[in-house]
C-alpha positions in Angstrom: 82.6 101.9 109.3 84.5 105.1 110.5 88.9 105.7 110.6 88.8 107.0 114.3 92.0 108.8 115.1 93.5 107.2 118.6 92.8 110.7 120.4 89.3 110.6 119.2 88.1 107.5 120.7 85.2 107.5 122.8 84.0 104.7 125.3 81.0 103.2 124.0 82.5 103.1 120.3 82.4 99.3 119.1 85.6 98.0 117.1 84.8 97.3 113.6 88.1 95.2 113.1 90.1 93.3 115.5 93.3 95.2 117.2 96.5 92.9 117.1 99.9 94.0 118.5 103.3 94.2 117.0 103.5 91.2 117.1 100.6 89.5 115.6 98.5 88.8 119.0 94.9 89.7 119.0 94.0 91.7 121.4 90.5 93.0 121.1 87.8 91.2 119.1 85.5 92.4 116.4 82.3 94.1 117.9 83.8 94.9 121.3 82.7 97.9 123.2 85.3 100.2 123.7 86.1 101.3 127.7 88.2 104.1 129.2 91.0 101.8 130.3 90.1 99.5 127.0 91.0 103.0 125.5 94.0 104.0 127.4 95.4 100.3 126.4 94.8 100.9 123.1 96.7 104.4 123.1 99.7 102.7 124.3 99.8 100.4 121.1 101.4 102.5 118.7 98.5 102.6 116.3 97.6 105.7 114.4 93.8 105.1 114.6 91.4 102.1 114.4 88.0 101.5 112.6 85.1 101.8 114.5 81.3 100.8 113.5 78.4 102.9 112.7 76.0 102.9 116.4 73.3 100.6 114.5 75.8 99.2 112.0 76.2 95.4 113.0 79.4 93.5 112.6 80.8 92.6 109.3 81.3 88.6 108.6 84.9 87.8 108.0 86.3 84.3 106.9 89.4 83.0 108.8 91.4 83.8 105.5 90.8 87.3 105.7 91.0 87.4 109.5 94.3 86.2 109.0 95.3 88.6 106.6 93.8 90.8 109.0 97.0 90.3 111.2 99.1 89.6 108.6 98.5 93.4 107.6 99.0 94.7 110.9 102.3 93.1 111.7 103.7 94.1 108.3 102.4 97.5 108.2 104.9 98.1 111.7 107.6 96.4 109.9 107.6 98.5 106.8 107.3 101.5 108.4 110.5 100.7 110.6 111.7 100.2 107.6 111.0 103.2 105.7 111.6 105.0 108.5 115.6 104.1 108.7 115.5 105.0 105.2 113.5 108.8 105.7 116.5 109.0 108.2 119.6 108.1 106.2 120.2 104.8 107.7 120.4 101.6 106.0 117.5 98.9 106.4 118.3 95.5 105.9 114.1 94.1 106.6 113.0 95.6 103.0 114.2 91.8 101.6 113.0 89.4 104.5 109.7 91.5 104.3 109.7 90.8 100.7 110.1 87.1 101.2 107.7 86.7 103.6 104.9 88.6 101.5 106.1 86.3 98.5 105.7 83.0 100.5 102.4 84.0 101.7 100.1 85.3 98.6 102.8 84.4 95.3 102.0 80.8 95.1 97.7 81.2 95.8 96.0 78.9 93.8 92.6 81.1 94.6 91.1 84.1 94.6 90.6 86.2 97.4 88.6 89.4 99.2 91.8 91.7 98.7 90.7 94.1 102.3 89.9 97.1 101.8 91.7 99.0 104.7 91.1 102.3 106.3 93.6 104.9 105.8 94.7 107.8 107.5 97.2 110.8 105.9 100.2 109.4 108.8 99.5 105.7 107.3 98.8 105.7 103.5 102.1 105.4 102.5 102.6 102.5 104.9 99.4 100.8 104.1 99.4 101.9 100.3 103.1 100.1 99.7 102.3 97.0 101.7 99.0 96.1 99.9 100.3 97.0 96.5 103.3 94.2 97.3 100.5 91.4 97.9 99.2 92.7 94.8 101.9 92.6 92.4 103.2 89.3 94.7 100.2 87.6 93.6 100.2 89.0 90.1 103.9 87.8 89.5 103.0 84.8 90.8 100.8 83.7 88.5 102.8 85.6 85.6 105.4 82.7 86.3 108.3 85.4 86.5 111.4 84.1 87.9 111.6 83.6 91.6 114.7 86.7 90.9 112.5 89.1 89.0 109.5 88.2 91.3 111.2 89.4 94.7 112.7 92.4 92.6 109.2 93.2 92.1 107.9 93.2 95.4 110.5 95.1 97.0 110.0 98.1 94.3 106.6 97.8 95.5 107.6 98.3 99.0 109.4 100.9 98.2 108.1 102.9 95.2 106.2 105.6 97.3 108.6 106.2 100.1 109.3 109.8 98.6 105.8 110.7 99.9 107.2 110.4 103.8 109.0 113.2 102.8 106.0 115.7 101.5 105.1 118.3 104.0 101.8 117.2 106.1 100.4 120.8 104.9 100.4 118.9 101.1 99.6 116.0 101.9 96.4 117.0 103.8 94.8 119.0 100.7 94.4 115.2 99.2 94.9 115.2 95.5 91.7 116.9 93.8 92.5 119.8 95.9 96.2 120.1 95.2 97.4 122.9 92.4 99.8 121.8 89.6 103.1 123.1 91.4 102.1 121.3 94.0 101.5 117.8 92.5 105.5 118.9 90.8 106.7 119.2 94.0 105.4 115.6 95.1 107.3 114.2 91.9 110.4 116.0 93.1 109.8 114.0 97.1 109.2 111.1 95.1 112.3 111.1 93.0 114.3 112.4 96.2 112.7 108.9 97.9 114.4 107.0 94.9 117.6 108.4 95.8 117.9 107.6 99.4 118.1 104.5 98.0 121.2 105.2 96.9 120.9 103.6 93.7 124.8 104.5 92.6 126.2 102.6 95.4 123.5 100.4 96.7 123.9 100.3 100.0 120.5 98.7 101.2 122.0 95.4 98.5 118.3 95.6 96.9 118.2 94.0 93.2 119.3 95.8 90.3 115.8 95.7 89.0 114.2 97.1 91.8 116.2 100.0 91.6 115.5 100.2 87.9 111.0 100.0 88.9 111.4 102.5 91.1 113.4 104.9 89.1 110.7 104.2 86.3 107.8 104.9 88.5 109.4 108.3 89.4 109.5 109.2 85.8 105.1 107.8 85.5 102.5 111.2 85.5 100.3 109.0 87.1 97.8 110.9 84.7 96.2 109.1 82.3 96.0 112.0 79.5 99.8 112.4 79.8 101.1 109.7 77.1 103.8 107.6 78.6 107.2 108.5 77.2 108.4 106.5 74.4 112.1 107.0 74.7 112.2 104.8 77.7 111.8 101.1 77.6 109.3 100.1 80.3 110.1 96.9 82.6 107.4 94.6 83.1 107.8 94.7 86.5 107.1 98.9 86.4 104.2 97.4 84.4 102.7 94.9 87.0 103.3 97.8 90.0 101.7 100.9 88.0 98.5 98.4 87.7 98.8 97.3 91.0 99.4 100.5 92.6 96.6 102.7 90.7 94.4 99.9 91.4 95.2 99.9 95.4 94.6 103.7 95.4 91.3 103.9 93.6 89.8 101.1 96.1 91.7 102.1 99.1 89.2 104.1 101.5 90.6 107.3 102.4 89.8 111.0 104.6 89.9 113.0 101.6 88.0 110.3 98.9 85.1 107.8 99.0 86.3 104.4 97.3 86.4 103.0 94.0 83.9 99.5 93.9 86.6 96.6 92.4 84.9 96.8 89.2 84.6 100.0 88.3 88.4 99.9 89.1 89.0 97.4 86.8 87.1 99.4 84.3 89.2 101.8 84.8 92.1 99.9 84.2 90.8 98.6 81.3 90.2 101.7 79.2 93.0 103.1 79.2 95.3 100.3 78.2 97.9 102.7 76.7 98.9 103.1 80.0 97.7 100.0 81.5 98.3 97.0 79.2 95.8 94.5 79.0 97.9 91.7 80.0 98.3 93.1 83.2 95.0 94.1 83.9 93.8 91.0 82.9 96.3 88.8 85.5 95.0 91.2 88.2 91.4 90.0 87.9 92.8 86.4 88.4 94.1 87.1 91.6 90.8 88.9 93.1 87.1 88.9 93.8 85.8 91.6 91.2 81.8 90.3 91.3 82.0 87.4 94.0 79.1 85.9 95.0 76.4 87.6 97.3 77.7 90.4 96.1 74.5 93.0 94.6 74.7 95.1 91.7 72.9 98.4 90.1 72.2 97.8 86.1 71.9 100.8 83.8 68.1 100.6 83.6 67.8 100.4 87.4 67.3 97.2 88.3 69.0 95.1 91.1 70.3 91.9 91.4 72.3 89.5 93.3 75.4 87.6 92.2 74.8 83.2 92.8 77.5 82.2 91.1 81.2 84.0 90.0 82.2 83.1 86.5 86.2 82.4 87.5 87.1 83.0 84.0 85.3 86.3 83.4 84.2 88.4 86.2 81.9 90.4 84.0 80.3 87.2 83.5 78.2 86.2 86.4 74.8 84.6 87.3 72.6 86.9 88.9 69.2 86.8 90.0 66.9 90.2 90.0 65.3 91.4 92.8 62.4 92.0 91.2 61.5 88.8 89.7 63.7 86.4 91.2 64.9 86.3 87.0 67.9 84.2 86.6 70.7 86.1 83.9 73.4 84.5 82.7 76.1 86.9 81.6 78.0 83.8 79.9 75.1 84.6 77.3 76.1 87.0 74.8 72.4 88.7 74.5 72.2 89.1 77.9 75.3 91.1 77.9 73.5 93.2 75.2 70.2 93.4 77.2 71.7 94.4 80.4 74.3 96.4 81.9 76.2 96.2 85.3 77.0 99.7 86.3 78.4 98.9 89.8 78.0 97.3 92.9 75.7 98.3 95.3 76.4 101.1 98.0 74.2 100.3 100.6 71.4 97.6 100.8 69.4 100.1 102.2 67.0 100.8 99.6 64.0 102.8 101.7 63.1 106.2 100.1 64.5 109.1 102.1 62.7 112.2 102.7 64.0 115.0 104.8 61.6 117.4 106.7 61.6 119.9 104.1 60.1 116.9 102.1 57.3 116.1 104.6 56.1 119.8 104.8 55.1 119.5 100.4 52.7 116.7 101.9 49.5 117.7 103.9 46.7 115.4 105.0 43.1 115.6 104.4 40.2 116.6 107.5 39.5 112.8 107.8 42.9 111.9 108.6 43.6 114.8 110.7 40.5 114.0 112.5 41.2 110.3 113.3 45.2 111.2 114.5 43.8 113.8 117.0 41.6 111.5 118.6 44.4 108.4 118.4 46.6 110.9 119.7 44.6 112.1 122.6 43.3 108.2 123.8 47.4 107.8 124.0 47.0 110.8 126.4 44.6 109.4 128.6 45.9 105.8 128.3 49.3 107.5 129.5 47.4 109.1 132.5 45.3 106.1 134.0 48.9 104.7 133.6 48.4 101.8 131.3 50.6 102.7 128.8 
């Protein structure tokens, strides 16, 4: 699945997602074959770019739930930027709360898990995309942290608002993407980003956000966002900053991107997990309620190469599943605390493809013997007379 810029679209190109409008109405289906006034439609939708699938790559399944997230994404993803936009502009927004609300209503009260989506980003949408999904995040995570209905709105709309700053970095920047950028560089970024906290105008409060979403987003200014840079100790952390530091770096290290291949769920977790100085346990440990880390179907690599297929998610403990191997149709249980010794789930599996791949400077180390030579030239010249008399 490619990110296919609106100007780059070519008829032919299948849709790997469906397209929905502003407001919410789907207008092309998965797996549809684009056409030059299919195209010209599309380019009059106000999208930035749409995901397109590989020429032999078949449709992905979906369930209704995340088709309808699906749409629920789109939809929001206009309405924030609106939003952000006034704000880039000096102009009030008054959507920031009701946008809030909804996103609370819809994923702070699941009782389930589900496949958080990982969307396609392009450097005119990441901030967009990157503040909406890390609000369904921390919704859900606040949600099920049983925060007050208050402090759990406060959250979300930090989280809607924590990386507006980056609207204001210069394309040129932005474009590098961040291994490439140099260290006065990734300063001047902090600088955008503390300039986005105070079009928020956090004296006077024009925008009548909550006092604690003001406070988040002034703390998240303050974050490195580098792990080997202690957290300051003169500053006491809210648990909200807390729930949208996790929520955020975990939305960034899954989030598919031009300039960086994805993080898998679990090695994002992992992540998460190891350096709890800066990403507390508690919090880390709430997230992994709320999503599919190692749901079932899902294949995984193990440190002594083997494969395997997940059966059965352990709700609990996602790094305890039941898998069976590939190569011996083994059941492991990861419930079992030898097991967990025995074997070791490095990640999921990048491609089910698992052919051997040579390239032609491969073939040329390989040469056949006379007998095999001899019995392709003849195969190859009965083709040739086959193809002459026409009954081929």
């Amino acid at each position: 699945m490619q990110y296919i810029k609106i100007s780059h679209l070519k008829p032919g190109m299948r849709l790997a997602r469906p397209i929905y409008n502003r407001q919410g109405v789907m207008l092309y289906e998965r797996g549809t074959r684009l056409t030059p006034p299919g195209i010209s439609g599309i380019q009059n939708f106000g999208l930035w770019g749409i995901y397109i699938l590989e020429p032999a790559e078949p449709v992905p399944p979906l369930s209704k739930e995340e088709i309808e997230m699906e749409r629920f994404l789109t939809v929001s993803t206009f309405r924030l930027k609106d939003s952000l936009d006034l704000l880039v502009n000096g102009m009030a927004s008054k959507d920031i709360l009701l946008l809030s609300q909804m996103i609370l209503r819809t994923f702070g009260s699941l009782d389930h898990k589900i496949n958080f989506l990982k969307s396609l980003r392009s450097h005119e949408d990441y901030v967009y995309k990157h503040c909406l999904n890390t609000a369904i995040l921390a919704a859900m995570m606040v949600g099920r942290l049983r925060y007050p209905y208050a402090d759990q709105l406060a959250i979300v709309c930090a989280a809607l608002l924590h990386d507006a700053g980056l609207l204001l970095v210069p394309e040129e920047i932005m474009e590098k993407g961040e291994k490439l950028m140099s260290l006065d560089e990734r300063r001047l970024i902090r600088g955008y980003l503390e300039k986005g906290y105070q079009m928020l105008h956090p004296d006077y409060n024009e925008n009548g956000l909550p006092e604690l979403t003001l406070q988040i987003v002034g703390q998240m200014t303050r974050l490195e966002h580098n792990v080997n840079v202690p957290l300051p100790k003169n500053i006491n952390w809210k648990d909200g900053t807390h729930v949208l530091h996790t929520a955020s770096m975990f939305d960034q290290m899954t989030s598919m991107s031009p300039d960086k291949e994805p993080m898998s769920e679990i090695c994002a977790v992992r992540f998460l997990q190891e350096h709890r100085q800066y990403y507390p346990a508690k919090y880390v440990t709430v997230l992994t309620q709320c999503i599919h880390v190692l749901p079932s179907g899902c294949c995984v690599d193990f440190a002594n190469g083997q494969k395997g297929i997940v059966i059965e998610e352990n709700q609990k403990d996602f790094s305890q599943p039941v898998i069976i191997l590939f190569s011996d149709n083994r059941l492991l249980d990861f419930s079992n605390t030898t097991m967990q010794k025995a074997m070791h789930i490095v990640d999921v599996m990048k491609t089910m493809d698992v052919r051997l791949k040579a390239d032609h400077e491969t073939f040329k180390k390989y040469k056949s013997d006379a007998r095999t030579r001899e019995i392709s030239r003849r195969y190859f010249e009965k083709r040739m007379q086959l193809a002459a008399a026409g009954r081929l």
